[in-house]
N, C-alpha and C positions, 0 to 999 in steps of 0.2 A: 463379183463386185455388184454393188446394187447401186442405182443409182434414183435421183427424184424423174418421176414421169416428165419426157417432153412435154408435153401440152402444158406442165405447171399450173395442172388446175384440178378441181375434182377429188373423191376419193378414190383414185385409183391405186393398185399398188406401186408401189416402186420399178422400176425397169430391172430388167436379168441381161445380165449379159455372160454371154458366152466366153471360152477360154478367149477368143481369137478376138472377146470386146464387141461383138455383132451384137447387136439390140435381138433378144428375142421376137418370136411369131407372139407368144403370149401377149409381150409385153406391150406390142403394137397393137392388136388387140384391145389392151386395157386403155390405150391413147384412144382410141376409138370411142371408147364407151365412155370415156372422159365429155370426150369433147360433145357426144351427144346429149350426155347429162345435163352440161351445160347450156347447149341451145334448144334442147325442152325443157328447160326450168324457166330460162328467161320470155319463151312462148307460152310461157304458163302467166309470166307474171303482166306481158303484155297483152294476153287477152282476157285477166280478170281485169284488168284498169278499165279495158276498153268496153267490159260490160258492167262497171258495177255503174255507171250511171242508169242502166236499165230497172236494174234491181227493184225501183218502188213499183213499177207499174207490169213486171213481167215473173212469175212465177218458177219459170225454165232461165230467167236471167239470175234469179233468188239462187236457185240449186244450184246450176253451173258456180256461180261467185263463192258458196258459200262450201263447195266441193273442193277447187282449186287453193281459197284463203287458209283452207284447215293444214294444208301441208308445202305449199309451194315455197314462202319464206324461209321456213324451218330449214327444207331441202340446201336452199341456198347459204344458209348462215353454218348449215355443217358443215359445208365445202368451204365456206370460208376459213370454218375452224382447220382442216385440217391443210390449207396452204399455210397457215400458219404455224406449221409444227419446228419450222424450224426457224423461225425469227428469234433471236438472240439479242436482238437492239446494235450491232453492227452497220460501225458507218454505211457499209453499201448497204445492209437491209433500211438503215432510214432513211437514205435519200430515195427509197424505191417506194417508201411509205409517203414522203411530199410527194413526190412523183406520180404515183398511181392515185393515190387517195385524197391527199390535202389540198395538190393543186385543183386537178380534176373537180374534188367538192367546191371551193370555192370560184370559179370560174359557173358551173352549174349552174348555182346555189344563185350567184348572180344576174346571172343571163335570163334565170327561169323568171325571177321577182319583177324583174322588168315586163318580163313578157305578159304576165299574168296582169303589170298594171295596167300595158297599154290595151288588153283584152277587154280585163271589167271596171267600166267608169265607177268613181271612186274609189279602185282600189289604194291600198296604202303606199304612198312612193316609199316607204322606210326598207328598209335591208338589214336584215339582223341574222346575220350568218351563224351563232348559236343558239338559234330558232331554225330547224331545216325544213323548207317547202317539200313539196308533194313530192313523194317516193326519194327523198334527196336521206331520208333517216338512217339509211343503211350503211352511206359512205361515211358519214357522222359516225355511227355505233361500230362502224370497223375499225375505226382509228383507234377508239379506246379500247377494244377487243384483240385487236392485234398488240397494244402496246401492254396488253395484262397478260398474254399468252407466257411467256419465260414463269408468271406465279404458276398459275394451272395448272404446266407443265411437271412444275417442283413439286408438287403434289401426287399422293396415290392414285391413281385413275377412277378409281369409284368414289375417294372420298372428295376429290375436286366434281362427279357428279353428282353428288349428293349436296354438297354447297353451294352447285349453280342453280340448282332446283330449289334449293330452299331459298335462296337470295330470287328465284322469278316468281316463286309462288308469293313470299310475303310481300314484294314491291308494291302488289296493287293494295298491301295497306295505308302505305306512306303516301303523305304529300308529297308528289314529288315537284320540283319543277319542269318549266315546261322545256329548261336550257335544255339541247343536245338529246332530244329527245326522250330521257331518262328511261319512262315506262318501258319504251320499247326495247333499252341496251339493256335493260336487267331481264327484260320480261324472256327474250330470246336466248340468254344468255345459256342456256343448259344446250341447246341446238350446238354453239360451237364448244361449249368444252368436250360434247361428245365429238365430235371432230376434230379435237386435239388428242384426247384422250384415246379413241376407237380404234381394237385389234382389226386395224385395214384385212388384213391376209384373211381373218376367218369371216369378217362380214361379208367381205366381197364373195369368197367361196361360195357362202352358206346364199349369198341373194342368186346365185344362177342353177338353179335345180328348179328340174320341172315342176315339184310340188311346190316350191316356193314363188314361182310365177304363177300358177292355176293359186295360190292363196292370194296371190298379188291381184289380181282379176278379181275376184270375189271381194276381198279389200274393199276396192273404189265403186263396185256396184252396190254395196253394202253401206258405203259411206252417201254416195246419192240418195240411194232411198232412207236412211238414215236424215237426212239434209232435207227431202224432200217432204217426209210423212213427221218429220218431230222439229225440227229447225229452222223452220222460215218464219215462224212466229217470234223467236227471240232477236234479241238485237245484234245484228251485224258486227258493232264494237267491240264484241268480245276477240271476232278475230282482228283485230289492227295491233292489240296489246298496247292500247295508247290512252288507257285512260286507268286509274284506280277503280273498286271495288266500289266506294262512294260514290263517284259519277255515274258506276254502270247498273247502279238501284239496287246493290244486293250487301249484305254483312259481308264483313271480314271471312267468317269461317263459310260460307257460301259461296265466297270470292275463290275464297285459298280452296274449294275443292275442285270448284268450275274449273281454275286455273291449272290445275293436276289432274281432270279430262283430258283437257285440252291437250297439253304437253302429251302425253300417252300414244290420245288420238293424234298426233302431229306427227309420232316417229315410228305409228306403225305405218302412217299413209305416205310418207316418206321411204319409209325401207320398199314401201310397196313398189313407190314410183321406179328410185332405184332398181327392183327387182324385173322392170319392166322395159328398161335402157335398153338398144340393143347395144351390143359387145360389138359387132362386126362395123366397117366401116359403110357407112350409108349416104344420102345422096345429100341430108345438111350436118353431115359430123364437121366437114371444114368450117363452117360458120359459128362451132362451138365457141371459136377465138375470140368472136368479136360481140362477146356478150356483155361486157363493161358498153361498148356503144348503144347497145341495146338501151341497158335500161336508165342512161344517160340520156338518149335522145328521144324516145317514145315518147316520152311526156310533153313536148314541144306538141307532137302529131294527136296525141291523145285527148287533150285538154283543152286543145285549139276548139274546136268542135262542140265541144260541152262550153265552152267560155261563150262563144257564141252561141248556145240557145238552140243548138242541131238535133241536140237528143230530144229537148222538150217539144221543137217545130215538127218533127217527123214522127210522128206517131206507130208508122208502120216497124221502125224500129224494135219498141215492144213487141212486136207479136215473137211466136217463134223463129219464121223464117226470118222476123230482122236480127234474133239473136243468131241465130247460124250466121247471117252473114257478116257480120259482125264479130263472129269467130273467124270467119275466114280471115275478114281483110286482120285483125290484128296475128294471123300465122303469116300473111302476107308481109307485113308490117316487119313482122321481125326478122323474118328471110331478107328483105331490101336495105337495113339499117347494119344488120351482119356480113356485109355484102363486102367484098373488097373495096372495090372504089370508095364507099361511105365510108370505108376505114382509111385509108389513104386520104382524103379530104379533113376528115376531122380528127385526126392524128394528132396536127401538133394542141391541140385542146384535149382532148384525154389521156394521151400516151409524151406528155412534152419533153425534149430534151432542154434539159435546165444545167447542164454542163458548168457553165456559167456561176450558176448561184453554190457550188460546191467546192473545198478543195480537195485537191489531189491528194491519191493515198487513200 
């Protein structure tokens, strides 16, 4: 009998269970490597936020930022694809959808616009919940990504990735608007079909061999000095996926090739990352769970800072040792926000029971 992994996150495989029903050694294992995935992806995304204010004035803040943006997203939107494998649109999958995603974004979504006005004098007191502020685009492009997953699904698995690919590469032809972030849910868009679509059983296989870890290493040092000797001269923009081909100074067919790099280079340095997880349970695998607070509540911590003029006032920041340190505190950051208590406190805000607003059945 096979069952969905505990942790209900991650590409992991499915769980084994034994005649007797015992959760396999394996399959505990794969909960492991779950849950690690997930709390180094979201320490990945909290410590590019917390250095791309450096980026103008710091060369080693440039490479770092522009190391982590080429794959850290991606990473995350495949694992979103593939929690999504079995959404059906069933009452209990949509109320888990308000629940996790709808309520959670709009409460955010809210809290953040405030925060941000009482920060910077004149900001705009207006609230326009399909407009998503800072890092808010993801719970936004999951809703409509999870509610398209049943088409994708119905599809041949190469040819629904072949039609996500071709719908993120032409997007940045289109005007698009700026509602719901558009660029962004098309432009990622191939990330999670492969994560609906993705033979779990042979990826995951194929990512734990020694020669696939020693390529995984070579990968990211190749992508650094790649980042470092050819890419700090271009614009940053290309990795947010949040703008058209027209804004980003280049034609259509210069767009659409730039944009099919990218994509490439996204899901080798992803498989890398992946190939790089450990399997075995380690000292932050429990903090995997609490990576929705993460990247819900970093940006209160992160922005504070910069709203206030901290990054421009401290100059030593800049240097190298301020970007180490500055890596640290945002691995510290994420460790304290994944934390139990922080999740026990702000539970009924991300996790709500809304009992209430449902009926029974």
């Amino acid at each position: 009998m096979a069952e969905r992994s505990r942790t209900g996150a991650g590409i992991a495989v499915p769980e084994r269970r034994n005649e007797q029903g015992e959760i396999s050694r394996e399959s505990r294992s794969r909960d492991s490597f779950v849950d690690n995935a997930k709390f180094l992806a979201i320490a990945l995304v909290v410590i590019g936020h917390a250095v791309e204010p450096l980026t103008e004035g710091s060369s080693m803040a440039t490479v770092l930022f522009i190391s982590i943006y080429a794959f850290h997203m991606p990473a995350f939107v495949l694992m979103a694809g593939y929690l999504s494998r079995g959404f059906t649109a069933t009452p209990r999958q949509s109320r888990r959808v308000i629940t996790t995603i709808v309520v959670p974004y709009l409460v955010f979504e809210v809290t953040f616009e405030l925060f941000k006005a009482y920060f910077l004098d004149g900001a705009s007191n207006e609230i326009n919940v399909a407009d998503p502020s800072y890092a808010m685009w993801f719970l936004c492009t999951l809703f409509i990504w999870r509610l398209s997953a049943p088409l994708w699904r119905a599809m041949k698995p190469a040819t629904a990735v072949v039609v996500a690919v071709a719908i993120s590469v032409s997007s940045g032809v289109l005007a698009l608007p700026e509602t719901l972030d558009m660029y962004r849910t098309l432009g990622f868009l191939p990330f999670f079909v492969i994560g609906l679509v993705l033979p779990v059983e042979r990826y995951v296989a194929l990512l734990h061999t020694v020669a696939v870890r020693a390529a995984a290493v070579l990968a990211f040092a190749g992508a650094v000095a790649v980042a470092y000797l050819l890419l700090r001269s271009y614009s940053l923009d290309w990795l947010y996926f949040t703008y058209g081909y027209a804004s980003l100074g280049v034609g259509d067919v210069k767009g659409m090739l730039a944009r099919s790099v990218i994509l490439v280079g996204a899901f080798g340095l992803l498989t890398a990352f992946f190939a790089l997880v450990p399997r075995r349970s380690v000292w932050f695998t429990s903090l995997g769970a609490g990576s929705l607070y993460v990247y819900l509540l970093h940006r209160y911590v992160i922005k504070g800072p910069e709203y206030t003029g901290l990054y421009d006032r401290v100059e030593w920041l800049h240097t190298p040792s301020g970007v180490a340190v500055t890596v640290l505190l945002g691995l510290v950051l994420t460790v304290v926000l994944a934390s139990g208590p922080v999740r026990s406190l702000f539970r009924p805000l991300v996790e709500p029971r809304l009992d209430w607003l449902f009926r029974r059945g």
